[in-house]
Backbone as a ProteinNet text record, in pm:
[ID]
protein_1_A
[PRIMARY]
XXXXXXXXXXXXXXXXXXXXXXXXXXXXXXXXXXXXXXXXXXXXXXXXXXXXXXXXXXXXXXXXXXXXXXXXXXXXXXXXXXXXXXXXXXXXXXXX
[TERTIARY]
4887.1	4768.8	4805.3	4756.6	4746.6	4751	4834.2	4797.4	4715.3	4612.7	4526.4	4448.9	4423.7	4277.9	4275.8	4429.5	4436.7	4432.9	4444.9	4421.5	4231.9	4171	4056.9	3996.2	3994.2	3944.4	3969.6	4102.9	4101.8	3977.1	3943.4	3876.5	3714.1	3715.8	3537.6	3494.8	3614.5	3612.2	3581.8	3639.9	3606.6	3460.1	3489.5	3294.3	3177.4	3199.6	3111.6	3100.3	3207.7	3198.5	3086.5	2999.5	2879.5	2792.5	2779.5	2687.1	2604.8	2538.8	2456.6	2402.9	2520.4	2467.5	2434	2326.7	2337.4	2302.7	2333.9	2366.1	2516.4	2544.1	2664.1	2705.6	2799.8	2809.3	2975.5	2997.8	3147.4	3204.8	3293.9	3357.3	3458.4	3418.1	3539.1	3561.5	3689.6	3751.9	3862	3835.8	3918.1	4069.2	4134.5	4315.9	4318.5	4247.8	4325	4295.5	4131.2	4090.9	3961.9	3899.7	3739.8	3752	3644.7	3640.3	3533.9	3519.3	3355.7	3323.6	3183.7	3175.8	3022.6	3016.6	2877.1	2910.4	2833.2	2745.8	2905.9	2997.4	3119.1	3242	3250.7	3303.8	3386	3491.3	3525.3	3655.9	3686.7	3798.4	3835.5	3933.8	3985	3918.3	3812.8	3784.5	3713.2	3670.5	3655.4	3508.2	3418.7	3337.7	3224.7	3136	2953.3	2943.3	2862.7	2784.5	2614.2	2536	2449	2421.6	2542.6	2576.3	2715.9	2710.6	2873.6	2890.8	2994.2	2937.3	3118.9	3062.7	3209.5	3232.8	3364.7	3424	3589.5	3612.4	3787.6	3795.8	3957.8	3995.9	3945.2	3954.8	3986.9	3814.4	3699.3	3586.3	3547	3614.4	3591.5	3659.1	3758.8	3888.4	3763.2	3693.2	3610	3484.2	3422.7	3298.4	3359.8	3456.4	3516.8	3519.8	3633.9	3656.6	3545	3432.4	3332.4	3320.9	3412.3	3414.7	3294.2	3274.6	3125.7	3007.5	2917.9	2811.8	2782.5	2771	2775.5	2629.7	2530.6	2427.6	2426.9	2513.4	2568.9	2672.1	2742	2801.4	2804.9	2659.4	2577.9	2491	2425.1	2375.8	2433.2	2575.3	2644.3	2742.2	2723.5	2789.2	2886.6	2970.3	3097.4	3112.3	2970.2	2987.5	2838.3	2889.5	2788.5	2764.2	2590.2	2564.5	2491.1	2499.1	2468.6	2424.8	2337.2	2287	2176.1	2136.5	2055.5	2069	2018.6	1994.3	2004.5	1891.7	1853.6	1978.7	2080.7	2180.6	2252.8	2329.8	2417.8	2324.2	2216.8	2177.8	2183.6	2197.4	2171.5	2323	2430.5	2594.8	2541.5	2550.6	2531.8	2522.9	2435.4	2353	2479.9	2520.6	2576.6	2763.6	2797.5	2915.3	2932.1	2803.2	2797.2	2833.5
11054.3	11023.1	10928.5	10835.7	10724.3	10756.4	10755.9	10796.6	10753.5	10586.5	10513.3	10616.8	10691.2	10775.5	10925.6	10985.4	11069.6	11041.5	10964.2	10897.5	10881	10852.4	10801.1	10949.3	11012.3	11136.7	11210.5	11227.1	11334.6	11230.8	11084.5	11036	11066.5	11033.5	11105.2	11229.2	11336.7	11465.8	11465.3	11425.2	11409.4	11434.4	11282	11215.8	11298.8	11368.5	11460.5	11649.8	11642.2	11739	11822.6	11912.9	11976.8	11932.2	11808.7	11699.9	11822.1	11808.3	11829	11737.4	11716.6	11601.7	11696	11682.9	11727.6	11620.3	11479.7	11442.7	11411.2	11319	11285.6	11136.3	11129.1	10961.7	10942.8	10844.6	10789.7	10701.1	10644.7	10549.8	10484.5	10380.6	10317.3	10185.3	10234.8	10126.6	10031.1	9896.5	9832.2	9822.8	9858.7	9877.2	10034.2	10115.7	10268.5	10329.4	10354.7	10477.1	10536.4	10651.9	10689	10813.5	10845.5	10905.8	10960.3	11111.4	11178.2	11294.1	11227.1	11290.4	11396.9	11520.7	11577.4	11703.1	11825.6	11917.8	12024	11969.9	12052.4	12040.2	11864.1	11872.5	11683.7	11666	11516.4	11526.4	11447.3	11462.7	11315.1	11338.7	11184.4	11272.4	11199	11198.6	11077.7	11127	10974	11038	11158.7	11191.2	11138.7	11178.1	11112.8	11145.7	11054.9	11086.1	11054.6	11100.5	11021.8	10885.1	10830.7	10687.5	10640.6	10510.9	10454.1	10314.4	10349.8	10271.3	10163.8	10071.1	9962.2	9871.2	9861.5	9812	9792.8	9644.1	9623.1	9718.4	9740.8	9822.9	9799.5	9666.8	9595	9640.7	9625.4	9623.2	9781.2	9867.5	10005.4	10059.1	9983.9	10037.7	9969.8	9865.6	9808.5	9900.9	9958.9	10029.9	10196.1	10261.5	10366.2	10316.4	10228.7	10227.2	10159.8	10106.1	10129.3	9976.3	9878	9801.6	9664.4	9753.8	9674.8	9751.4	9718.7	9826.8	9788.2	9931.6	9921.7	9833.1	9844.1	9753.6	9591.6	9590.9	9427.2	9380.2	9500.5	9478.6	9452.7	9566	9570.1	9395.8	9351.5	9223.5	9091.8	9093.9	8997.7	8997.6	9123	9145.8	9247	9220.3	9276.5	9431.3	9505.1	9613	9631.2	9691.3	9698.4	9831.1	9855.2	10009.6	9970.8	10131.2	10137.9	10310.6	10316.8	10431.4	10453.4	10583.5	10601.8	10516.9	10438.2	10344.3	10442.1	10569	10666.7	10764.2	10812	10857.3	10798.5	10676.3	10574	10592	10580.7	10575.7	10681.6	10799.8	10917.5	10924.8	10870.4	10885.9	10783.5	10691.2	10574.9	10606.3	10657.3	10749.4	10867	10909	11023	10980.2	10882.6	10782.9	10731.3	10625.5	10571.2	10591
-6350.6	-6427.3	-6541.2	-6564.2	-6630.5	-6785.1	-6921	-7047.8	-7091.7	-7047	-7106.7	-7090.3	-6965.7	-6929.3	-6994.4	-7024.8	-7104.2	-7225.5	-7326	-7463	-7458.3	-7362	-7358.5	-7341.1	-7208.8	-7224.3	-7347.9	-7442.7	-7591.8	-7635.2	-7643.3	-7766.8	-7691.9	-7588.4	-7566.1	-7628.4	-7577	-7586.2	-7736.3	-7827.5	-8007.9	-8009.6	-7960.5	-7985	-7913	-7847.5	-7775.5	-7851.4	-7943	-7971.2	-8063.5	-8035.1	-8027	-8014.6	-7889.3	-7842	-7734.4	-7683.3	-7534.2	-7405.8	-7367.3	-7219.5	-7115.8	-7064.4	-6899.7	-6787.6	-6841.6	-6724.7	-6662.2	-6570.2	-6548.6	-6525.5	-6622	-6656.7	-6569	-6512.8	-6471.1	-6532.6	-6658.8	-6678.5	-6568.3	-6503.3	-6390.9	-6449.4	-6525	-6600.2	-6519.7	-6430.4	-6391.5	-6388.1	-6317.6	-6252.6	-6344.9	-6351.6	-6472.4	-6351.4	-6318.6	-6271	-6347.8	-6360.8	-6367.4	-6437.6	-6558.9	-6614.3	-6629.7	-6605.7	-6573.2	-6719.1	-6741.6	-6858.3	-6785.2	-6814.4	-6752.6	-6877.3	-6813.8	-6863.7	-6930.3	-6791	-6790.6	-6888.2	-6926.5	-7038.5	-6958.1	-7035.5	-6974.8	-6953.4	-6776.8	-6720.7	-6650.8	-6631.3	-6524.9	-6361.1	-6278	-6189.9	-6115.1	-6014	-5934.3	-5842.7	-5928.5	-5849.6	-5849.2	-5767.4	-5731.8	-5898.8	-5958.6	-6060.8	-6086.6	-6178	-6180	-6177.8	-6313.4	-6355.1	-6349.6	-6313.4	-6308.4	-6388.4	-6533.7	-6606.1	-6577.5	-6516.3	-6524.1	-6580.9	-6666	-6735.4	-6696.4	-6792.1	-6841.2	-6916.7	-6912	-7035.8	-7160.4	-7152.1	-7316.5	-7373.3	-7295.7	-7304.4	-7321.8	-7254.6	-7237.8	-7388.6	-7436	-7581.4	-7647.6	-7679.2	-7807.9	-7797.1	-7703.9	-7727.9	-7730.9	-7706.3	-7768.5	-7857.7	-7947	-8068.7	-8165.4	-8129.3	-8225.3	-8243.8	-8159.5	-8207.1	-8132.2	-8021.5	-7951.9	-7904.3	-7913.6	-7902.5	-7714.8	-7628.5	-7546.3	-7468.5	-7555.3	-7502.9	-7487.9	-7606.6	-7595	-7486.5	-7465	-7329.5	-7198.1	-7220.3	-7111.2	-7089	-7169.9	-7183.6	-7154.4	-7219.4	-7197.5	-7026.8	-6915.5	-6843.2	-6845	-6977.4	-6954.3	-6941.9	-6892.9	-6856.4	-6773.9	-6621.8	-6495.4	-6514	-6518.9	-6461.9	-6332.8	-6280.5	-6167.8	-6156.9	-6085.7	-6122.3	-6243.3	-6287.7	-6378.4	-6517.3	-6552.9	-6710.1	-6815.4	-6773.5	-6922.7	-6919.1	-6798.8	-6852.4	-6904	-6896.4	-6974.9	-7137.1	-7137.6	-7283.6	-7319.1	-7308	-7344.4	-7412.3	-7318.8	-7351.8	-7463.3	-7427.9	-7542.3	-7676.8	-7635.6	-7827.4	-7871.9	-7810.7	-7807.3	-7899.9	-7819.1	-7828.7	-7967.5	-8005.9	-8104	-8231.5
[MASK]
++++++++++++++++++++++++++++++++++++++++++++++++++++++++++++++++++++++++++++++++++++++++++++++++

């Protein structure tokens, strides 16, 4: 398992803490591997989700670290959803 995706899963896990998601979001961050955030809590997996939100690392490290807002990402390309829109926003809000 990849430390980028274990460094990334502790920092969701932060940001989520006494949040309430029930949906299920996938980070599939280009050459790492996929990161599933749902009801259960956030892990490195590669399962069906509601949403699959794809990104570069570099793009996936600036909207963790606060340093791009994921809608602008979303706008400019550098991050594809697929799947449900209102779960990605729901993380979105949640993230921020």
């Amino acid at each position: 398992m990849s430390e980028i995706l274990n460094k990334a899963v502790e920092a969701i896990t932060d940001k989520m803490a006494g949040a309430t998601f029930d949906s299920s979001v996938k980070f599939k961050i280009d050459n790492e591997g996929s990161i599933v955030v749902d009801s259960e809590g956030v892990r490195v997996s590669d399962e069906e989700t509601d949403c699959t939100l794809i990104a570069s690392l570099d793009v996936f490290t600036q909207i963790l670290d606060g340093d791009m807002n994921a809608t602008e990402a979303y706008m400019t390309g550098s991050l594809k959803v697929e799947g449900s829109m209102s779960a990605a926003m729901e993380l979105s809000s949640i993230l921020a």
